[in-house]
C-alpha positions as CSV (number, residue, x, y, z in Angstrom):
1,X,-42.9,17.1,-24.0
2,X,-43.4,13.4,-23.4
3,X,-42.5,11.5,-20.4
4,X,-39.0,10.1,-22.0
5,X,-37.7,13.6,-23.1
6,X,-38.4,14.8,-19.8
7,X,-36.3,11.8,-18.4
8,X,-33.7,12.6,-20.9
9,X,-33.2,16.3,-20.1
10,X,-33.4,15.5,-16.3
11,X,-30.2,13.3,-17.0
12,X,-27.9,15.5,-18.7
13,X,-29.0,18.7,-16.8
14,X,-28.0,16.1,-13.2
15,X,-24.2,15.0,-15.5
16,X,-23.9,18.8,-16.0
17,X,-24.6,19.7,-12.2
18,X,-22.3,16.8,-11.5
19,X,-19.4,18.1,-13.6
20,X,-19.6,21.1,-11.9
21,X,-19.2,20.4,-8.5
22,X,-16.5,17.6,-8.9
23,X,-14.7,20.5,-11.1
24,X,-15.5,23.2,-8.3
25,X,-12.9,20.6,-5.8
26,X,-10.5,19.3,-8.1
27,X,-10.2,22.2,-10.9
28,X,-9.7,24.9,-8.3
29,X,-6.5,26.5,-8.7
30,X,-3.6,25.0,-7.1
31,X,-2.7,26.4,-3.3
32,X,0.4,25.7,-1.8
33,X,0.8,23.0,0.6
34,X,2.6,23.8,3.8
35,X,4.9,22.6,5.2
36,X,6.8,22.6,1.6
37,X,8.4,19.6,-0.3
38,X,11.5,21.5,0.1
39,X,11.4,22.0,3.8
40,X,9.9,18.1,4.5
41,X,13.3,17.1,2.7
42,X,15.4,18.7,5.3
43,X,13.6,15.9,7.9
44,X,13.9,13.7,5.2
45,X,15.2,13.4,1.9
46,X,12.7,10.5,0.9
47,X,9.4,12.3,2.5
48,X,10.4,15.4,0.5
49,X,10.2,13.2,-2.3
50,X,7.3,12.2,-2.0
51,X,6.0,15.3,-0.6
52,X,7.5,16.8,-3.9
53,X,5.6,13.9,-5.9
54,X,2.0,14.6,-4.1
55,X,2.3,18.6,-5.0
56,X,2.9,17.7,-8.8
57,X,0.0,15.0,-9.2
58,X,-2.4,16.6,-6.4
59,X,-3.8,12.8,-5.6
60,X,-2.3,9.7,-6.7
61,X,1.4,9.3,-7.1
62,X,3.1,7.1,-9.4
63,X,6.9,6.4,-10.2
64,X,8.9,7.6,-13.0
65,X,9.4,5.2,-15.7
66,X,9.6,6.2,-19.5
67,X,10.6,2.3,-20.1
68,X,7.4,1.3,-19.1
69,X,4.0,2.4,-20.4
70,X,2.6,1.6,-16.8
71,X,4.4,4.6,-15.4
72,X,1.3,6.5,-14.7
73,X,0.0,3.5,-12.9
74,X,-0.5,4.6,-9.2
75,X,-0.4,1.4,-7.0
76,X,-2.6,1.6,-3.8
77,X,0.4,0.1,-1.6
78,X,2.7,2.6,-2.6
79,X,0.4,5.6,-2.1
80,X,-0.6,3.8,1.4
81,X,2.7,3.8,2.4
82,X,3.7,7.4,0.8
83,X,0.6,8.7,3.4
84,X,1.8,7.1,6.4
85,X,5.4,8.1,5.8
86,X,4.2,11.9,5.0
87,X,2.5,12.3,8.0
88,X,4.8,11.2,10.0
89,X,7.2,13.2,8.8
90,X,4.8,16.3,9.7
91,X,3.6,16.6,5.7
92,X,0.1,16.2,6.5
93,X,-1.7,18.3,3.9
94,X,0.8,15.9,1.4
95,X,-1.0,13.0,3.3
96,X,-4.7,13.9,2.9
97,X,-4.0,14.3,-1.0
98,X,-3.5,10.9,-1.5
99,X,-6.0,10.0,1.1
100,X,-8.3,12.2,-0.3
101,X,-7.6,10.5,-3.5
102,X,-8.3,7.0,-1.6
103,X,-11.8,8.0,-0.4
104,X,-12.7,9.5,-3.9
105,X,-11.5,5.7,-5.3
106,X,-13.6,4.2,-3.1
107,X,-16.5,5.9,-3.5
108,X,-16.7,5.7,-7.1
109,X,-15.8,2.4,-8.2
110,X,-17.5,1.9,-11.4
111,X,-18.7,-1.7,-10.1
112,X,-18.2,-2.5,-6.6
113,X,-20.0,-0.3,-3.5
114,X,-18.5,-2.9,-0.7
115,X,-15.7,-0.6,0.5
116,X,-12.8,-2.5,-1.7
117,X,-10.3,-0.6,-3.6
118,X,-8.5,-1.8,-6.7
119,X,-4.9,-2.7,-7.1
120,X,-3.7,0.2,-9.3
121,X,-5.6,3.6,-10.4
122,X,-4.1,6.6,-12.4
123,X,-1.8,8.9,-11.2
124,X,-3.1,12.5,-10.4
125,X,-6.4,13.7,-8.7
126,X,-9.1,11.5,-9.4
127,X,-11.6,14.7,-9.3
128,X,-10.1,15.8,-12.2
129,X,-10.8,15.3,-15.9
130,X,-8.5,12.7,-16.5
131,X,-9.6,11.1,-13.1
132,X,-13.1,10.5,-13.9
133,X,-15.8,9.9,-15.9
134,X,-19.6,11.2,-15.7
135,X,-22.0,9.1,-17.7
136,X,-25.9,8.7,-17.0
137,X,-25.6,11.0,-14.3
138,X,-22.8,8.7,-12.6
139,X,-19.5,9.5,-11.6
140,X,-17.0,7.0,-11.1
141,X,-12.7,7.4,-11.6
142,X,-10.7,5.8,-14.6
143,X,-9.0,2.9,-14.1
144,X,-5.4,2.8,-15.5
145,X,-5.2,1.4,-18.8
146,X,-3.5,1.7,-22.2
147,X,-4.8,2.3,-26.2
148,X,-4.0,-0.7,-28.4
149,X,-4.8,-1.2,-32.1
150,X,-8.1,0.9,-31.3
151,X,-9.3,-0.7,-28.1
152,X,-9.1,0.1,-24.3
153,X,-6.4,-2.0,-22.8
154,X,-6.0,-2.9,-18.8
155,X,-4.5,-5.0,-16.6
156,X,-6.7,-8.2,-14.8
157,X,-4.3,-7.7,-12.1
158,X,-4.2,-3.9,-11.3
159,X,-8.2,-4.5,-11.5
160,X,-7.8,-6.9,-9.0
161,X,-8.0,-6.5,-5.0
162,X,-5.4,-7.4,-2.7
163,X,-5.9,-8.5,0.6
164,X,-2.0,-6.9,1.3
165,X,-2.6,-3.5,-0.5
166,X,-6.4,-3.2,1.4
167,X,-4.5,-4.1,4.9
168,X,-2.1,-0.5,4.3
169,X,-4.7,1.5,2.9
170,X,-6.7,0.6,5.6
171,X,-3.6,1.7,7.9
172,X,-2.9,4.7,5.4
173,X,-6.1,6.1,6.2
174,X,-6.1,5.4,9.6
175,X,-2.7,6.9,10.3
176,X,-3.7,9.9,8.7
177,X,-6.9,10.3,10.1
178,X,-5.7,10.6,13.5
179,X,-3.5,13.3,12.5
180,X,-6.1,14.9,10.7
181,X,-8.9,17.7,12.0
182,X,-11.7,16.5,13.1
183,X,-14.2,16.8,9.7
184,X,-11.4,15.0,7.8
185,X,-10.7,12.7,10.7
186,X,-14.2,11.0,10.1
187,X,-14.2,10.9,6.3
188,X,-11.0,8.7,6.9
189,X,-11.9,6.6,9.5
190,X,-15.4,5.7,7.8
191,X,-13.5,4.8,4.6
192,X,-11.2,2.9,6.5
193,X,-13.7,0.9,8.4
194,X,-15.4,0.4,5.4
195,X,-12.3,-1.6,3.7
196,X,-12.0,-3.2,7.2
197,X,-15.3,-4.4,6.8
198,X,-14.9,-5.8,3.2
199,X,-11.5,-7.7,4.1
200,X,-13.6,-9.1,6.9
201,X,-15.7,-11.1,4.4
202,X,-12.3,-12.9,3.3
203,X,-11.9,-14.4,6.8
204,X,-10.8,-18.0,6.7
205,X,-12.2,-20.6,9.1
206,X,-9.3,-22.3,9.0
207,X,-6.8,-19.0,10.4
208,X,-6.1,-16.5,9.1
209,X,-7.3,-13.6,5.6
210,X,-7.2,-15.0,2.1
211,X,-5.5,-12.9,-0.6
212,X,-8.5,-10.9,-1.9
213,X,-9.9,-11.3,-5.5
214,X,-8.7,-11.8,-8.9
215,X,-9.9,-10.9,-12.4
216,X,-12.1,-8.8,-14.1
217,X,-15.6,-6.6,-12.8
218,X,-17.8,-9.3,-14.0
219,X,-15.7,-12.8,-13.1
220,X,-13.6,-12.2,-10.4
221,X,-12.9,-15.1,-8.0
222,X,-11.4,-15.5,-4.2
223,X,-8.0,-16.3,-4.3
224,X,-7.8,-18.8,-1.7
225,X,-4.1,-19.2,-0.8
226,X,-3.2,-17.0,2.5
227,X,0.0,-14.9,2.4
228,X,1.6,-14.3,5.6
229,X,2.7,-11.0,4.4
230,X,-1.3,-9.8,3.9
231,X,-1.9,-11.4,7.4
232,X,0.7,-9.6,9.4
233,X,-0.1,-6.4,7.9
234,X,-3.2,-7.1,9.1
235,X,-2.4,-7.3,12.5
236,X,-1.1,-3.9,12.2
237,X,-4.2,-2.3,10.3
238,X,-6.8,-4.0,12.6
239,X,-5.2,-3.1,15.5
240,X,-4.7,0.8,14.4
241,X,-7.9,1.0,13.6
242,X,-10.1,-0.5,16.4
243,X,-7.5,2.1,19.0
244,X,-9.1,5.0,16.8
245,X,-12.7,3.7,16.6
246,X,-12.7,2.3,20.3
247,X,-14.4,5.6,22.1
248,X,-17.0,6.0,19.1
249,X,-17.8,2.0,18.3
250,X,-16.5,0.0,20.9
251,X,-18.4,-2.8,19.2
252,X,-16.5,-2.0,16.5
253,X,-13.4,-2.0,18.3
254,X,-13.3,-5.2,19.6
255,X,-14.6,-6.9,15.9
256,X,-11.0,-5.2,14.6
257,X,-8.8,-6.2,17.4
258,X,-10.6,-10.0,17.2
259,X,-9.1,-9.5,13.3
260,X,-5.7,-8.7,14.7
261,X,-5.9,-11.6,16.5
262,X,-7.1,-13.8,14.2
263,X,-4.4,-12.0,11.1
264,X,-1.5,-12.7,14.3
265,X,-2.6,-17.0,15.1
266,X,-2.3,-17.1,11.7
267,X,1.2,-15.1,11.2
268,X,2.9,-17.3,14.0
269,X,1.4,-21.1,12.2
270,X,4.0,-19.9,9.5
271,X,6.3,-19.7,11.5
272,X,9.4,-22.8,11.8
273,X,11.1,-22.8,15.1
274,X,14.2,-24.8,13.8
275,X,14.9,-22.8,11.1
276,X,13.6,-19.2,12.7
277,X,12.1,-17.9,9.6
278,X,8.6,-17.3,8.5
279,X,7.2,-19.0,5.5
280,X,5.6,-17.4,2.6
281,X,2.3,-18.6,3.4
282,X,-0.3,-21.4,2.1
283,X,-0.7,-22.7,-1.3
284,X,-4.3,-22.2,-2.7
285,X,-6.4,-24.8,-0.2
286,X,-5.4,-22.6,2.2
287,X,-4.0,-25.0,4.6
288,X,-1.0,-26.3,3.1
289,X,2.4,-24.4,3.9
290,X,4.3,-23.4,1.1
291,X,7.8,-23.7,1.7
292,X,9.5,-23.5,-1.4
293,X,10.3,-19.9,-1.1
294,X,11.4,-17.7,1.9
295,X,10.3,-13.8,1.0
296,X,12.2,-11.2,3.2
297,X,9.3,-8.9,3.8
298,X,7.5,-12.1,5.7
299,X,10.2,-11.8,8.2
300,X,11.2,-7.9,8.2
301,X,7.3,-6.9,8.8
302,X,7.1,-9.3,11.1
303,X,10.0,-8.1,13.3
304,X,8.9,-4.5,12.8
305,X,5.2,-5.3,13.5
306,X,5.0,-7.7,16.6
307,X,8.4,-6.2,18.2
308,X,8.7,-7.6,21.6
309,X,5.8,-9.9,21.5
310,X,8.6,-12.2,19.3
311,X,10.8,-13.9,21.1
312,X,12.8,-15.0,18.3
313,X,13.6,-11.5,16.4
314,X,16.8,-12.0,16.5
315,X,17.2,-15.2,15.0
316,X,14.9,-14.6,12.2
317,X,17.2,-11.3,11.6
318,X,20.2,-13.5,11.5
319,X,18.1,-16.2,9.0
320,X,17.5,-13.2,6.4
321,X,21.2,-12.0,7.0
322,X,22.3,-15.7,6.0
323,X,20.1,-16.5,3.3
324,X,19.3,-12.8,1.9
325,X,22.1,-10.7,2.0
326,X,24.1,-9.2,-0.8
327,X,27.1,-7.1,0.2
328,X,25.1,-4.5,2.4
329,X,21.7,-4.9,1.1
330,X,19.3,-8.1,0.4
331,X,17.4,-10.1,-1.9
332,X,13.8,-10.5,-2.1
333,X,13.9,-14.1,-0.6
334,X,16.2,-16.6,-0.1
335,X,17.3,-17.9,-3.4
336,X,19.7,-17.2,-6.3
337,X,20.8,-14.1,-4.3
338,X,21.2,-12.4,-7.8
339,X,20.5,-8.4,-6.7
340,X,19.6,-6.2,-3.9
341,X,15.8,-5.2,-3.4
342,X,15.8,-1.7,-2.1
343,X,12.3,-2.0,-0.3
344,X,13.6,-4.5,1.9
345,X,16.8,-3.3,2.7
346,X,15.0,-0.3,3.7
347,X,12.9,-2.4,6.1
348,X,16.0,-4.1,7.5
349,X,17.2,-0.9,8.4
350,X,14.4,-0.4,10.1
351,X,14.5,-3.9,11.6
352,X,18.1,-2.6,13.2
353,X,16.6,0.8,14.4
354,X,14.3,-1.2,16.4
355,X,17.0,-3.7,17.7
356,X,19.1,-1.0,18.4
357,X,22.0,-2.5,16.4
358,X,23.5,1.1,15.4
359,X,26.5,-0.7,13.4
360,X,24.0,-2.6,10.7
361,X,21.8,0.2,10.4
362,X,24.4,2.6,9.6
363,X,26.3,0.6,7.1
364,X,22.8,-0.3,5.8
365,X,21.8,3.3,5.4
366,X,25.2,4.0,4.3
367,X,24.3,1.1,1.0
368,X,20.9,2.7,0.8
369,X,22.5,6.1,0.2
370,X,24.4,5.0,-2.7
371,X,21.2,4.3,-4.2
372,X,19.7,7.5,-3.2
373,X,18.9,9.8,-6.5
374,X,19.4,13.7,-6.2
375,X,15.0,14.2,-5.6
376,X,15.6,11.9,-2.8
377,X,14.3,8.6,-4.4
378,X,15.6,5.6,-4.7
379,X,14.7,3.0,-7.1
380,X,13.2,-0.6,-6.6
381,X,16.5,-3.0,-7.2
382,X,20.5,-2.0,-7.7
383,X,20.2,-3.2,-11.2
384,X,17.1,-4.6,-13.7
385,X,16.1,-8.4,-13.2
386,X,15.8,-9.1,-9.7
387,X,14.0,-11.5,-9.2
388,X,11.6,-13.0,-6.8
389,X,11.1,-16.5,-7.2
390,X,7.5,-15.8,-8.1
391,X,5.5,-15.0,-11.5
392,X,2.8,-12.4,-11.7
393,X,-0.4,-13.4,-10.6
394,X,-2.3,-14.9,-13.6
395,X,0.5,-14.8,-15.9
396,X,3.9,-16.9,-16.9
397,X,5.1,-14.1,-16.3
398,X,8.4,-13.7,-14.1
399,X,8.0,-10.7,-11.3
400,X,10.5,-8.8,-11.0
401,X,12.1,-5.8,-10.0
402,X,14.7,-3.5,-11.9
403,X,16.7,-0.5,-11.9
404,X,13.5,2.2,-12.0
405,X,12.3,5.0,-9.5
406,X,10.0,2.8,-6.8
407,X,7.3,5.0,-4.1
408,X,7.1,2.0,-2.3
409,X,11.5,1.4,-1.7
410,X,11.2,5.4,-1.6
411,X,8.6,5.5,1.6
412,X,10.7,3.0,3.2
413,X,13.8,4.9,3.3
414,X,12.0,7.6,4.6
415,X,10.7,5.2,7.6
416,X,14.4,4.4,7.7
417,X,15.6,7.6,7.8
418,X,12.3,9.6,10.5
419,X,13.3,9.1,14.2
420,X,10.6,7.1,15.3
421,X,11.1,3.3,15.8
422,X,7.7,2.4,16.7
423,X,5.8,4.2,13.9
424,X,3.7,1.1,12.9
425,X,2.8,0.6,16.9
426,X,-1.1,1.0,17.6
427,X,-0.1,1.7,21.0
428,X,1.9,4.8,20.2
């Protein structure tokens, strides 16, 4: 046998070897996770969504949209969040699924080995069939994507990385690793320290994270512009981690909390002290502030995330309750006030929790529960065409949100609805 063949056979006997121990993990037979969906709603009715959600995929969850062909399209934020709401609300086997599912993504990215994580991926366990593909001996997970006239079709954006969506899967997998036992505890923490370490590389000398990259595997470019909404959940992620890692890497601890630091300085520059609100960011030179829209979740994160340390809380609630509200509920940003966005409503009423104003969280709740479906979910807007002010990045395209089942509004209502007002807190 010559020395090719011999190559060749080495190859598919190390694919088949492969296939067999990725199918050993995720083509076992399904066990049930404890405590169930059904009991987690009874804490609440969001988490046992969710919880419900994570049983039925076994990995990455996605909402329900037969409109859209991007239904099965599981976006990293969302599945962040669902984690850190499950755990919290004591569904931690529901948690480690999806960060399970996170580590897997990571450590098979078909292109990039620096600890980023795409946008989007495809609902359900990555380990499975559908999840992956094994080629030259390689394993690496799908990306989501559609068939089209005979040809592959995905999205540049879902592709793409986002400073935001790295910031809460670096605090997904934090939160969950320190609920976890110990073995899974590590796997967590070293995939979350690994993102940490690749948003590090987007540090701007002039304050502050840029927003990641954009494009395709073999193009992609820095977007340059700084969102304060990546930034201050950075404060948050940092900060989480470098508490977890400070007894095992105290090096590494202080590198993280110098992020927070640096993710905060830049967090308070957007902020305008005659107008209390916090501005959307920087337009692409990264220095320049761009004022022309006002997003809610700026502010709300803001409030939630810094707490005390802001001395002006309450006057940036009252700007997003003169600018954003609609009836009970509230726009994306101050604008055309044309619809209520459910994800930050949600975060308003946790905003109130927080200042302890039981009247507005109640009738906030009280809108929020109108919108509450009977599996516990809510959808992303109170009707279709909300919009944002903004179009989808590298497109013409308007962004925004509609009438349709949302993870990401769901896992806010759940924060809303869990006793615990300080559950983004490093300190607790």
């Amino acid at each position: 046998m010559n020395q090719n063949k011999k190559l060749k056979m080495m190859k598919i006997a190390l694919s088949f070897l492969i296939a067999i121990a990725i199918c050993s993990v995720g083509c076992s037979p399904k066990t049930q996770i404890t405590p169930t969906a059904k009991e987690i709603s009874k804490i609440s009715t969001a988490a046992g969504f969710l919880a419900a959600r994570t049983e039925e995929s076994g990995g990455f969850i996605a909402s329900e949209d037969k409109r859209d062909r991007a239904s099965a399209y599981a976006y990293l934020y969302d599945n962040a969040i669902a984690a850190i709401a499950l755990s919290y609300a004591g569904a931690q086997q529901h948690a480690e699924k999806i960060a399970d599912a996170i580590v897997f993504a990571q450590g098979h990215d078909r292109t990039f080995q620096d600890g980023r994580l795409r946008n989007a991926y495809n609902s359900g366990d990555p380990k499975s069939d559908s999840g992956r593909s094994i080629a030259a001996g390689k394993v690496t997970i799908r990306l989501p994507g559609f068939w089209k006239d005979g040809h592959w079709q995905e999205d540049a954006h879902t592709v793409s990385t986002s400073t935001g969506n790295m910031a809460w899967a670096i605090l997904g997998l934090s939160i969950v690793a320190k609920n976890a036992l110990d073995t899974q505890r590590q796997e967590y923490l070293t995939a979350a320290m690994r993102a940490a370490d690749f948003v590090l590389g987007l540090k701007s000398d002039s304050g502050g994270f840029t927003a990641g990259y954009e494009g395709w595997d073999d193009s992609q470019i820095n977007a340059t512009y700084k969102s304060t909404e990546h930034n201050i959940s950075l404060v948050c992620a940092f900060s989480t981690l470098a508490e977890l890692v400070r007894e095992i890497d105290s090096d590494k601890a202080a590198l993280y909390a110098d992020a927070a630091d640096h993710a905060k300085d830049f967090v308070l520059s957007m902020y305008d002290d005659k107008i209390h609100c916090f501005y959307t960011g920087t337009m692409t030179d990264g220095i320049t502030i761009s004022k022309g829209i006002i997003p809610l979740d700026a502010n709300s994160l803001t409030v939630i995330i810094l707490g005390e340390e802001l001395d002006d809380r309450y006057q940036t609630i009252d700007f997003v309750e003169k600018k954003m509200a609609v009836g009970d509920g509230f726009d994306f940003s101050a604008g055309d006030l044309d619809g209520i966005w459910n994800e930050g409503t949600a975060q308003m009423a946790v905003c109130y929790r927080l200042l302890e104003n039981t009247e507005k969280y109640e009738s906030t709740m009280a809108y929020l529960k109108t919108q509450t479906a009977k599996d516990g979910s809510i959808p992303a807007a109170d009707r279709d065409g909300v919009s944002t002010g903004f179009a989808i990045i590298g497109s013409d395209i308007l962004w925004e949100y509609n009438n349709v089942q949302s993870i990401s509004a769901t896992a806010w209502l759940a924060f809303a609805q869990l006793d615990n007002n300080h559950f983004m807190r490093a300190s607790e």
